[in-house]
C-alpha positions in Angstrom: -47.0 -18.8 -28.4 -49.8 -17.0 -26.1 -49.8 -13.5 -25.5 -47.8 -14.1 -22.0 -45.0 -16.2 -23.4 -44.3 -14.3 -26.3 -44.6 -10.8 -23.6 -42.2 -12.7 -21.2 -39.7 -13.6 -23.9 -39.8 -9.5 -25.5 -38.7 -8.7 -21.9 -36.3 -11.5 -21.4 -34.8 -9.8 -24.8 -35.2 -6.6 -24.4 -33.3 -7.1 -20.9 -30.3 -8.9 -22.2 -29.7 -6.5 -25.0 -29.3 -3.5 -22.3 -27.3 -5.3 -19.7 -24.6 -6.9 -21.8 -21.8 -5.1 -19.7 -23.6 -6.9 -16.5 -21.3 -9.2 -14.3 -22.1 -11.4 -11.1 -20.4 -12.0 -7.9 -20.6 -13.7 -5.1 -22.5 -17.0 -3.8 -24.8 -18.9 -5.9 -27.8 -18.8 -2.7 -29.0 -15.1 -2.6 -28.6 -14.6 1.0 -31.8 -12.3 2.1 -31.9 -10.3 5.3 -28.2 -9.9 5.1 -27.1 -7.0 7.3 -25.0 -4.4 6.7 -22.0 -3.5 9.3 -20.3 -0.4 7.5 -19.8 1.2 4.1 -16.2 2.9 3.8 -14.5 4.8 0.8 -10.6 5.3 -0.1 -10.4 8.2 -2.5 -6.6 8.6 -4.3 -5.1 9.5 -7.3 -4.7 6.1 -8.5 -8.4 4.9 -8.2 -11.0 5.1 -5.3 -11.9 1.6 -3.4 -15.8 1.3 -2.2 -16.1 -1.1 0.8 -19.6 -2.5 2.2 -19.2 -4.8 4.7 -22.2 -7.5 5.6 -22.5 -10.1 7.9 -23.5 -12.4 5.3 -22.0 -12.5 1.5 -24.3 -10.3 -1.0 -25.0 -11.0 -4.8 -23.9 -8.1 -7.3 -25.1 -6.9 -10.7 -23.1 -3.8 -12.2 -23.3 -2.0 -15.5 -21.5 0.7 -16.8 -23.8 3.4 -18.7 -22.3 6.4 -20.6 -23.5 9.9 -21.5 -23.0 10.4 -18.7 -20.5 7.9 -16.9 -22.1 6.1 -14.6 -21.7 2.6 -12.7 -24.5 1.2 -12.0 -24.9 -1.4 -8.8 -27.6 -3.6 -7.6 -27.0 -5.5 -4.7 -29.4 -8.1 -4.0 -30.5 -9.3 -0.5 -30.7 -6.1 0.8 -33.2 -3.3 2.1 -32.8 0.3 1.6 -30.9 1.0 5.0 -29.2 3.7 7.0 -26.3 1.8 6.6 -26.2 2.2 3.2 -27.3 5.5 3.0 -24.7 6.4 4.8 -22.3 5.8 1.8 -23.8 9.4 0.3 -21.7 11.3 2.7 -18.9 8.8 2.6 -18.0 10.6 -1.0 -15.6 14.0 -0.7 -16.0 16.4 -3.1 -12.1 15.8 -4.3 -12.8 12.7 -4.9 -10.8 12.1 -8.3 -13.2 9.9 -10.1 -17.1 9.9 -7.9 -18.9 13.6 -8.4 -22.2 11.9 -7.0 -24.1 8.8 -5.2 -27.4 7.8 -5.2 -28.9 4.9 -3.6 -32.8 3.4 -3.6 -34.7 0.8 -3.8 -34.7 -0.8 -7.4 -36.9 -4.4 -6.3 -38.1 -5.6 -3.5 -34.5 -6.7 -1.5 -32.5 -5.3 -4.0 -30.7 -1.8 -3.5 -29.5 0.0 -6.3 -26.6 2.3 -6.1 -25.5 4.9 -8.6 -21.7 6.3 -8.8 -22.1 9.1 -11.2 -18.4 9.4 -12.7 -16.3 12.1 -13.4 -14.8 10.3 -16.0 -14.5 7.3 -17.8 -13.5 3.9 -15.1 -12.1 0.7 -15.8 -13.8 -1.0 -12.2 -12.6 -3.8 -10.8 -15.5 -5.4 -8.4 -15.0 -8.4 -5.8 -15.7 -10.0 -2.9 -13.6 -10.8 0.1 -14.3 -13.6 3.1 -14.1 -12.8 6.5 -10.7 -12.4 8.2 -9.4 -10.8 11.1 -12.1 -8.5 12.2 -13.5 -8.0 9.5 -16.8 -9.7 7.9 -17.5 -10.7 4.5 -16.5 -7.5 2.1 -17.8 -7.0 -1.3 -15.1 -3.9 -2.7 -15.0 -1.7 -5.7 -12.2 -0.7 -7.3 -12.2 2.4 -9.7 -9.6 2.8 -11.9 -9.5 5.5 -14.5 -9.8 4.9 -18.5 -6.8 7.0 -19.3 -4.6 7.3 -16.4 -1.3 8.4 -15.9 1.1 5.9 -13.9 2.7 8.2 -11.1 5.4 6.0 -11.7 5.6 6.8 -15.1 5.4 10.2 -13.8 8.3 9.9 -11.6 10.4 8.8 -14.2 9.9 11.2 -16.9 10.2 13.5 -14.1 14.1 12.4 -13.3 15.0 11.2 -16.5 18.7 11.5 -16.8 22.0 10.6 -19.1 24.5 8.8 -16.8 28.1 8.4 -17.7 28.9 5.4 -16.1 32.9 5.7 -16.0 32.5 9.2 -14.3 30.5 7.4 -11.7 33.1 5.3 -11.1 35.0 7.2 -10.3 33.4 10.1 -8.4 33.0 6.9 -6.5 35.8 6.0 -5.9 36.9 9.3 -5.0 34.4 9.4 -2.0 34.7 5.8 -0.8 35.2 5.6 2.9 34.7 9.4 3.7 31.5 9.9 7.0 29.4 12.6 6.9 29.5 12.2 10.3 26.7 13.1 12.4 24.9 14.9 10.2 23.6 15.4 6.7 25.6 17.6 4.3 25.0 19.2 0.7 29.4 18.9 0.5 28.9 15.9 -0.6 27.4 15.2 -4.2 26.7 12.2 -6.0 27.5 11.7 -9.6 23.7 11.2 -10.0 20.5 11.0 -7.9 20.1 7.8 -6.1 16.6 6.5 -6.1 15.4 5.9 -3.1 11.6 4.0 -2.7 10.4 4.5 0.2 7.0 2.4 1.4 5.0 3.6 4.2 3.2 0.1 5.5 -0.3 -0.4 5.2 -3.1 1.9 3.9 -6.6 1.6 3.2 -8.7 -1.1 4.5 -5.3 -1.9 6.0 -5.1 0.1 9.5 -1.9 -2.1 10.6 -1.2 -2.6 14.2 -3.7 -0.4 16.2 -2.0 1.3 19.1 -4.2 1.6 23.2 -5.1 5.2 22.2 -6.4 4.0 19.4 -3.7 4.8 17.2 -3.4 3.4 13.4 -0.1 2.2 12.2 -1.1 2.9 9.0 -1.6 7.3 9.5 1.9 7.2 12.0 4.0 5.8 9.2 2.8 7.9 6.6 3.5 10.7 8.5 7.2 9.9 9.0 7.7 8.4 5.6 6.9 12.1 4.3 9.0 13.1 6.8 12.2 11.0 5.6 11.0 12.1 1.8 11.7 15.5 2.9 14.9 15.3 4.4 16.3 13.1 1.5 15.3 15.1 -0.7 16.4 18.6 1.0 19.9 17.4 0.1 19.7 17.8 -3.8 20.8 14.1 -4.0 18.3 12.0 -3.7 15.3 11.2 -6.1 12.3 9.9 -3.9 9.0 7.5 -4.8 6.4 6.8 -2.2 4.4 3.8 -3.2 1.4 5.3 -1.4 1.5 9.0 -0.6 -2.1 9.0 0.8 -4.2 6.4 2.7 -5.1 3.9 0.3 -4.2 0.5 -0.1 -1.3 -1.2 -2.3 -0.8 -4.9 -2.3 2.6 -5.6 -1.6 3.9 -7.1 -4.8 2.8 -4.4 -6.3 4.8 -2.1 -4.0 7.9 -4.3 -5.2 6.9 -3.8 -8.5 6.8 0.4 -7.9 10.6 0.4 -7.0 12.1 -2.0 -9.6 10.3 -0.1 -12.1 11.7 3.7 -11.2 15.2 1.2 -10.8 15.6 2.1 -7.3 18.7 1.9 -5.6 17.1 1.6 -2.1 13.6 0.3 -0.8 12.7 1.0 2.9 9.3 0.2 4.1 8.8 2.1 7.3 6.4 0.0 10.5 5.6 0.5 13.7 5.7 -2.7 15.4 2.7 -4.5 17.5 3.9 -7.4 19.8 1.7 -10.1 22.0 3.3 -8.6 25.4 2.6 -4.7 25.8 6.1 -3.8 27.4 8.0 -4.8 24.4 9.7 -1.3 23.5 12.0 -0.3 20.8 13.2 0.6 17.5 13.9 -2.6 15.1 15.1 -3.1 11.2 15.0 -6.0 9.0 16.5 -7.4 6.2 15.2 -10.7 4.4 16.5 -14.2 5.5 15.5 -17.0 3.2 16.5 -19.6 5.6 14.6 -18.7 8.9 13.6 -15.8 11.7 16.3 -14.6 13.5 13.9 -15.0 16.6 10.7 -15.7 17.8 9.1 -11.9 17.8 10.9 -11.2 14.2 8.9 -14.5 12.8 5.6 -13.0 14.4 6.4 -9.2 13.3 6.6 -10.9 9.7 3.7 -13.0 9.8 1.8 -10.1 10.7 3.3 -7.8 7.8 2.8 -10.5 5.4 -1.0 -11.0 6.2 -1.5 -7.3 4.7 -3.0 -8.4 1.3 -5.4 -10.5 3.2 -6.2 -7.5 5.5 -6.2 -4.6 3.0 -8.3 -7.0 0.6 -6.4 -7.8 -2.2 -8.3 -9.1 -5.6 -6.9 -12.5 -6.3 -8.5 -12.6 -9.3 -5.9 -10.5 -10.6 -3.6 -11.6 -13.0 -0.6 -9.6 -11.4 -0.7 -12.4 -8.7 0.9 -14.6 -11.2 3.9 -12.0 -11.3 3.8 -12.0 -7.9 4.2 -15.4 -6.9 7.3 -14.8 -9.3 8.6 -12.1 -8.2 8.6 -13.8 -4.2 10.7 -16.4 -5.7 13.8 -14.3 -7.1 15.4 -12.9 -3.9 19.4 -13.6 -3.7 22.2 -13.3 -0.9 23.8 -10.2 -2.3 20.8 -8.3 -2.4 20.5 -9.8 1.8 24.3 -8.8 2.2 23.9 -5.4 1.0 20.7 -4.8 2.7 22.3 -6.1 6.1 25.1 -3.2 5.5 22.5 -0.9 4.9 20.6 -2.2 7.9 23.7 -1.9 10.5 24.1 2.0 9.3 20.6 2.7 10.2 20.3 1.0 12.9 23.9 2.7 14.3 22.0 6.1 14.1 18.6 5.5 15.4 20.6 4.0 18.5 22.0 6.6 19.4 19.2 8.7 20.5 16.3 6.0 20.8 15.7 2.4 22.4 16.4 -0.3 20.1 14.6 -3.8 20.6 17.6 -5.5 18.8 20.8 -4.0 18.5 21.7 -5.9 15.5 19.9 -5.9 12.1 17.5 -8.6 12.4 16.0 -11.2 9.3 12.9 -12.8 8.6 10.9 -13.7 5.4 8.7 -10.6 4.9 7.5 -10.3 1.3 7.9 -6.8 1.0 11.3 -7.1 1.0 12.0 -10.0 -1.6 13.0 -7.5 -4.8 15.9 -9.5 -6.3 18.1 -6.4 -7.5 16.9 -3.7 -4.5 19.1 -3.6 -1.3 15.6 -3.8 0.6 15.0 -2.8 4.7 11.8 -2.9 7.0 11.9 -0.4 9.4 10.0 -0.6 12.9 10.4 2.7 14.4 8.7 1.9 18.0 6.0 -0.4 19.2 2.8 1.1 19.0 1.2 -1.2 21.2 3.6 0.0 23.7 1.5 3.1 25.6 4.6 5.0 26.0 6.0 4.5 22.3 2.6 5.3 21.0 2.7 8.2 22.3 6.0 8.8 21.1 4.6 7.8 17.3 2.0 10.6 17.7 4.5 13.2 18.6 6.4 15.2 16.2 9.5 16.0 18.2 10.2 12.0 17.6 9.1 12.0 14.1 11.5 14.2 13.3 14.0 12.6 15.0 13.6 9.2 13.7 13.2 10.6 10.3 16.5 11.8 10.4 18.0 9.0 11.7 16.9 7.0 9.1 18.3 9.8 6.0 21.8 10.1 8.4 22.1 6.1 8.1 20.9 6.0 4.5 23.6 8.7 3.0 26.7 7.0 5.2 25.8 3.9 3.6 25.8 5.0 0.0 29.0 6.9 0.8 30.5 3.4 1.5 28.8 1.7 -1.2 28.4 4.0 -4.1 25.7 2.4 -6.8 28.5 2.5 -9.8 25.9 0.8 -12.0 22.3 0.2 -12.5 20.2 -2.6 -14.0 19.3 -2.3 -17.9 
């Protein structure tokens, strides 16, 4: 072997021993000169997502290098750009699990990005095709090594011993009575009822997008801790958000939040977009496994259903498997008792606001297919309605929608009192 084979071959070795962590994505072509449209982060508590966004799909190398944590990233195709410098100042100093980025040029066309970590990640890297307005997407998901569930949080937080004849009839003692127009502490539940409540969208995810340029996304959030803190102001309800910031969740995996706490309600709160701007109005839904109800209801629930797609969901992972089977279990008493529940809302939100139906309406959003969860999609106005956008942005109506919502919540389980729950 001459002196440059046996050098080449030292290197080839001496490379793969360092990079054994080292994964590739993307197309097989290295596609050179690809441009970059926008670099975006999504910081939680449950792991931060790193978007950058090309017109062309890029090919990535990462390793993971310790003492101290770092990810390593070398995107190939690329010149050091503005673009992607930008993603320096993307980072927030809270961010839970990136203290630092640095970006150069490792090769010639191939950009190297540093996350130092704050701790150890598990990351989760993919690429996305273009859909809806968005281009080809290559995402990073960092999950922490040793996290803590908020789930599992949540439950050791409102773990309980529940007597199940006392229930019964505490239950039945109450059955029928109205807390009229109001909420009111007189009335106590034999336990907390679990209420999961999922504020639509997140993330990547904007949802509709309003004339004003309102998101769908920031208005629900803001009402669904709204709700939380009614509900919970009356000492009898326990309450999960299954985002509590703006970040994305798939939606099985919001289905999978609530039946794991063993809620006895899931609400996912909306704010409806329609083709025609003058459609106005309040809406709620319950699922129908046969059909829409109408035309708008089948549109409304295409649209919610293409979220995953939007919000850029890893098909990759395995939990789409559980999915799939999870989308297959819904049954009619969990649509019969969701319809009740819809009517009671629907009864209060009426009586101060425009409804677009005055009856609960059904369609086959996936949100809503836990087998065992009386499940309800809320629409609280049209946001691409000028004059209920600017309703969404006001607090006055917040408020008041908010309460609506807890008023037809609590007269519901008054009539139908949760005497048991699921082992």
């Amino acid at each position: 072997m001459d002196f440059k084979k046996r050098h080449s071959a030292l290197r080839l070795l001496k490379y793969s021993a360092v990079a054994k962590a080292i994964f590739i994505l993307g197309p097989k072509e290295i596609a050179y000169g690809a441009n970059l449209i926008a670099v975006r982060v999504w910081p939680s508590e449950v792991y931060t997502r790193v978007t950058i966004e090309s017109d062309t799909a890029l090919i990535t190398n990462f390793q993971l290098l310790k003492d101290p944590n770092r990810l390593v990233v070398d995107i190939q195709g690329i010149d050091l750009s503005s673009s992607i410098k930008e993603l320096i100042s993307k980072v927030q100093k809270n961010d839970p699990y990136i203290s630092n980025v640095r970006v150069g040029l490792y090769q010639p066309q191939v950009t190297r990005i540093v996350f130092d970590l704050k701790e150890e990640i598990v990351p989760q890297l993919f690429t996305l095709n273009p859909v809806g307005t968005y281009k080809h997407r290559l995402v990073f998901d960092l999950y922490p090594k040793n996290s803590q569930d908020p789930v599992t949080t949540f439950l050791q937080k409102n773990a309980r011993q529940e007597d199940e004849e006392e229930i019964a009839r505490i239950a039945k003692q109450f059955q029928g009575k109205s807390l009229d127009n109001q909420l009111s502490n007189s009335f106590k539940y034999a336990r907390p009822i679990i209420i999961a409540i999922d504020p639509g969208h997140g993330g990547e995810d904007p949802g509709a997008i309003g004339m004003a340029g309102t998101f769908e996304k920031d208005v629900v959030l803001a009402i669904s801790h709204r709700l939380k803190d009614i509900l919970e102001g009356q000492g009898n309800f326990r309450i999960l958000l299954t985002r509590d910031a703006d970040y994305f969740v798939p939606l099985h995996t919001r289905v999978q939040k609530a039946r794991k706490v063993q809620a006895d309600l899931f609400i996912s709160i909306h704010a409806d977009a329609f083709v025609l701007p003058h459609a106005k109005g309040a809406s709620v839904f319950a699922l129908s496994q046969q059909g829409a109800t109408s035309t708008a209801a089948r549109w409304i629930a295409n649209k919610e259903n293409s979220a995953d797609l939007i919000g850029g969901l890893n098909i990759k992972s395995k939990n789409v498997d559980v999915a799939k089977l999870l989308l297959d279990m819904a049954t009619t008493a969990q649509i019969k008792d969701s319809l009740r529940l819809g009517n009671s809302i629907v009864k209060e939100i009426g009586a101060f606001a425009t409804l677009h139906s005055k009856s609960v309406e059904q369609a086959n959003f996936a949100v809503l297919k836990a087998p065992d969860i009386p499940s309800i999609l809320v629409e609280t106005a049209f946001i691409s309605n000028p004059e209920e956008e600017a309703k969404l942005l006001d607090e006055g109506y917040q408020k008041r929608v908010s309460l609506a919502i807890a008023k037809g919540i609590d007269k519901y389980f008054v009539q139908n009192y949760p005497t048991n729950r699921p082992g």
